[in-house]
ZAMARGU-4260 file (C-alpha; in steps of 0.2 Angstrom, whole numbers, plus 5000, padded with zeros to 4 digits):
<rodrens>
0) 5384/5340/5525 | 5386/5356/5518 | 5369/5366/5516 | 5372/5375/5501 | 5363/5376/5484
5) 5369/5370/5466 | 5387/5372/5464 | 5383/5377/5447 | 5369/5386/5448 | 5381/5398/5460
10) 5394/5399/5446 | 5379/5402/5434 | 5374/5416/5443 | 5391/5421/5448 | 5396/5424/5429
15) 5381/5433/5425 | 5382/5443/5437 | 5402/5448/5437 | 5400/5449/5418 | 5382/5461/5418
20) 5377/5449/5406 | 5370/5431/5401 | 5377/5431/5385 | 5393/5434/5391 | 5390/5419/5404
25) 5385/5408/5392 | 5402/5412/5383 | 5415/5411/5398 | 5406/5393/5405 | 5405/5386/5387
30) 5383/5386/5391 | 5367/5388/5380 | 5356/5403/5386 | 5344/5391/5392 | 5356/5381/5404
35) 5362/5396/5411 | 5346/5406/5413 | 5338/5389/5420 | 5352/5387/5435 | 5349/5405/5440
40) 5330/5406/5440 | 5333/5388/5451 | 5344/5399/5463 | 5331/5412/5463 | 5318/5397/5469
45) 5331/5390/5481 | 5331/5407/5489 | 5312/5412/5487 | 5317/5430/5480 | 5322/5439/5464
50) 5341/5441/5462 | 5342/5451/5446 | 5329/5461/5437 | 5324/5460/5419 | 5317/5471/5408
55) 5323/5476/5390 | 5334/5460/5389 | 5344/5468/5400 | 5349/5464/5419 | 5354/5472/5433
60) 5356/5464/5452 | 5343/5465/5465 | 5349/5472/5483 | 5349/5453/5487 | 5361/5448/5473
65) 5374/5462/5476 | 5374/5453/5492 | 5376/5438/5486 | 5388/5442/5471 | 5399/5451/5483
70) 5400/5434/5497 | 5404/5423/5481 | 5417/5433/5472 | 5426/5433/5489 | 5425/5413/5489
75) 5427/5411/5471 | 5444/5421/5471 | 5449/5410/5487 | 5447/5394/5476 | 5453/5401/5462
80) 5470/5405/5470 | 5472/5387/5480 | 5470/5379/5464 | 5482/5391/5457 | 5495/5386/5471
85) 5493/5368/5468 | 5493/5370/5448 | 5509/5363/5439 | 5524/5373/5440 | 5524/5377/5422
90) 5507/5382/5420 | 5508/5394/5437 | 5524/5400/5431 | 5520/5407/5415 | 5510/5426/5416
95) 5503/5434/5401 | 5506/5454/5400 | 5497/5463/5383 | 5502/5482/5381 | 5503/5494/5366
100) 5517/5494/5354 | 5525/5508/5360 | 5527/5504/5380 | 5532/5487/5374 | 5548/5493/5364
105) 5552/5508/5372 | 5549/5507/5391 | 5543/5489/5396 | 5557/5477/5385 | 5572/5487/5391
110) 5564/5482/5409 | 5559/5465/5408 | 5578/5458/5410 | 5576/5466/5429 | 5559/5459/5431
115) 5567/5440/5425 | 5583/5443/5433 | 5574/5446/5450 | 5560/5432/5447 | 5567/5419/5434
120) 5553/5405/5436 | 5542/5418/5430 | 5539/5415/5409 | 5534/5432/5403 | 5522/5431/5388
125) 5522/5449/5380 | 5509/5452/5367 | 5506/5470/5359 | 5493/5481/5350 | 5484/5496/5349
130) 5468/5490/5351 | 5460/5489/5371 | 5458/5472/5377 | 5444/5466/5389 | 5450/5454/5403
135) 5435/5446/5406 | 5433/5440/5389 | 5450/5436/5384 | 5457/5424/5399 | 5471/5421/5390
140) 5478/5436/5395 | 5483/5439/5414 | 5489/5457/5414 | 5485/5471/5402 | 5494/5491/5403
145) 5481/5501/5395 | 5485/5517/5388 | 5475/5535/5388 | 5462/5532/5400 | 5460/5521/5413
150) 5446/5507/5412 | 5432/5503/5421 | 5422/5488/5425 | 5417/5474/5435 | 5429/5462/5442
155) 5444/5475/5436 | 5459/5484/5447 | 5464/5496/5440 | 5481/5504/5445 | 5489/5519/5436
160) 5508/5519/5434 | 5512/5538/5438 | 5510/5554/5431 | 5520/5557/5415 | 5527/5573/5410
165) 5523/5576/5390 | 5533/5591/5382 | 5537/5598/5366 | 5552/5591/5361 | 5565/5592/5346
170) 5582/5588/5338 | 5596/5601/5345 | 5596/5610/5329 | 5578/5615/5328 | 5578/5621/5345
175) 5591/5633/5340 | 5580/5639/5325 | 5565/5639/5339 | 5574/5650/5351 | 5574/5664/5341
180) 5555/5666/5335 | 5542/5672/5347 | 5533/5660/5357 | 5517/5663/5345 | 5528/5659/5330
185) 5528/5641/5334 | 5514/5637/5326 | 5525/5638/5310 | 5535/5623/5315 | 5530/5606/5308
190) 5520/5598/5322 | 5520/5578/5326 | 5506/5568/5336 | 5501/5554/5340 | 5483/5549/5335
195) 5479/5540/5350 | 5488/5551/5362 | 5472/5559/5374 | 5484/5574/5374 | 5487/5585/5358
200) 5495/5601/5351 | 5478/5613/5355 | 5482/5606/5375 | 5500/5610/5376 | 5496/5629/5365
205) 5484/5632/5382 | 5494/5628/5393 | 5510/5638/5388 | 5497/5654/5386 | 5494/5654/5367
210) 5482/5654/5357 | 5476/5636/5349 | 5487/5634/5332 | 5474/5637/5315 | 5480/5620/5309
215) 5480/5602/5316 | 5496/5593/5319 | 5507/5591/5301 | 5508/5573/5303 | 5499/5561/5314
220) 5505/5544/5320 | 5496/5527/5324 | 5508/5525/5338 | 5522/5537/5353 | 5535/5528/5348
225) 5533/5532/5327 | 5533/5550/5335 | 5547/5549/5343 | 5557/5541/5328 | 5550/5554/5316
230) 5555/5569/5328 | 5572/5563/5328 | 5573/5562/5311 | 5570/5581/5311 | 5553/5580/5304
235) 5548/5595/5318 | 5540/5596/5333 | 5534/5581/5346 | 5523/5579/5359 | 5526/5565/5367
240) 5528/5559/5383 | 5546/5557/5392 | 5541/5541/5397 | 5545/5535/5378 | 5559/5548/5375
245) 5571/5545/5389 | 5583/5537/5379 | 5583/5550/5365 | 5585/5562/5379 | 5599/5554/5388
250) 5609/5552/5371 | 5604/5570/5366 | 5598/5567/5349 | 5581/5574/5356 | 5581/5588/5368
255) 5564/5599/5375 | 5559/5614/5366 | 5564/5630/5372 | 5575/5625/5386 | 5563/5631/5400
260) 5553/5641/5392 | 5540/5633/5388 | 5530/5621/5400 | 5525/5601/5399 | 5508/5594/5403
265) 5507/5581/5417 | 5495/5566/5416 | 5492/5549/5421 | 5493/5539/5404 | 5497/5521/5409
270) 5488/5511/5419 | 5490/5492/5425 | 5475/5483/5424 | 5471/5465/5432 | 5456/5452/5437
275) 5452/5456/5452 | 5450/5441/5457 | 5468/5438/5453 | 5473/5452/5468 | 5482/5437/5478
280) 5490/5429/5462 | 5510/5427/5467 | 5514/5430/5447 | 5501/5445/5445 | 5506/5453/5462
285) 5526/5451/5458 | 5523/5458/5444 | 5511/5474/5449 | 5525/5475/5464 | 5538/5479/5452
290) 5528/5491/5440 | 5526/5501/5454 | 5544/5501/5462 | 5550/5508/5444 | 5538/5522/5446
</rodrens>
């Protein structure tokens, strides 16, 4: 006979402590407050000592329960995967991916006939917005590609997907208007951004040597790929990541402003994000794989 405590009161305290918080416990294990606050004060009797400390209404681990925390995620994601092997085909086939509008239609859905082509029992369920989405509170979702900054938390990997070269870029015919002026002149273009790009117009001004432009951007968009479209459209100037551009690049409706004259800004902008206890998952890890092998 195993000597172990309460299955559930480990899981009790297991949530609670992954999550940083009993509320959220109560939420992932369908519990009232009192039935998840009673399984863990029962752990802390099985064991005779304190596992997390309260003050404020808020929780942190004792020495002791970051010991235990650590021993019972490593068995909890070992359980969690057998019973992910013996699951029924169509349910362990089937991986959820949620990433902004943007890297949906202009980087990741030109890619994904590769990904099914190379793994077709996988069932791909692409979902998109703008908005950041927190793993551990929708399980729904297996896989999420964040964009800007990379998250934190506990229970999170966190993987970024290369740096990304973000330059100034126009139609061909502006760029022959542009290469007349003086660098400092430029400010006089129409300038397009994105709102929720971490890198603007003031960054890019700095790092080519001039001095921050006296307005903000003419237009701002919700989304890269709004950027783009507008750029091509000859509304002005984009800054914008290659990574969203390549085929207006390639087909040379956009090209980068100045032809060398000018430089781009490098930065991580994208990264893969997954439950960590999900780090053995064959769909999570086929997928991660082949992220990386694009990169």
């Amino acid at each position: 006979m195993r000597r172990i405590p309460s299955f559930l009161a480990l899981r009790a305290f297991e949530a609670a402590a992954r999550l940083g918080s009993f509320a959220r416990a109560c939420e992932e294990l369908h519990l009232t407050p009192s039935a998840v606050s009673h399984q863990v004060r029962a752990l802390e009797r099985h064991f005779g000592r304190a596992l997390f400390l309260r003050s404020n209404r808020r929780v942190s681990l004792t020495p002791d329960g970051e010991r235990l925390l650590t021993a019972l995620s490593c068995a909890f994601d070992a359980i969690e995967t057998a019973c992910a092997d013996l699951a029924p085909s169509s349910a362990a086939a089937s991986l959820s991916v949620h990433c902004t509008p943007s890297f949906a239609s202009a980087w990741l859905s030109p890619r994904l006939p590769h990904f099914i082509e190379q793994h077709p029992s996988v069932s791909i369920r692409l979902s998109s917005g703008a908005e950041s989405i927190d793993l551990q509170r929708h399980e729904d979702i297996d896989v999420v590609i964040a964009y800007g900054k990379a998250p934190s938390g506990p229970g999170l990997t966190v993987l970024a997907l290369g740096e990304e070269e973000i330059a100034a870029l126009c139609t061909p015919e502006i760029a022959r208007r542009a290469a007349s002026v003086d660098a400092a002149a430029i400010e006089t273009f129409a300038r397009l951004d994105s709102s929720f790009s971490p890198v603007r117009w003031p960054d890019w001004f700095s790092a080519n040597g001039l001095p921050p432009p006296s307005t903000r951007a003419s237009a701002s968009f919700d989304r890269g790929a709004l950027v783009i479209s507008a750029a091509v459209q000859g509304m002005g100037l984009a800054l914008e990541s290659l990574r969203f551009a390549k085929a207006q690049i390639d087909d040379g409706s956009l090209v980068r402003l100045g032809a060398g004259r000018f430089r781009s800004l490098h930065r991580e902008m994208h990264f893969l994000c997954y439950r960590s206890r999900d780090e053995y998952s064959r769909n999570v890890v086929a997928f991660r794989d082949w992220l990386k092998g694009l990169n």
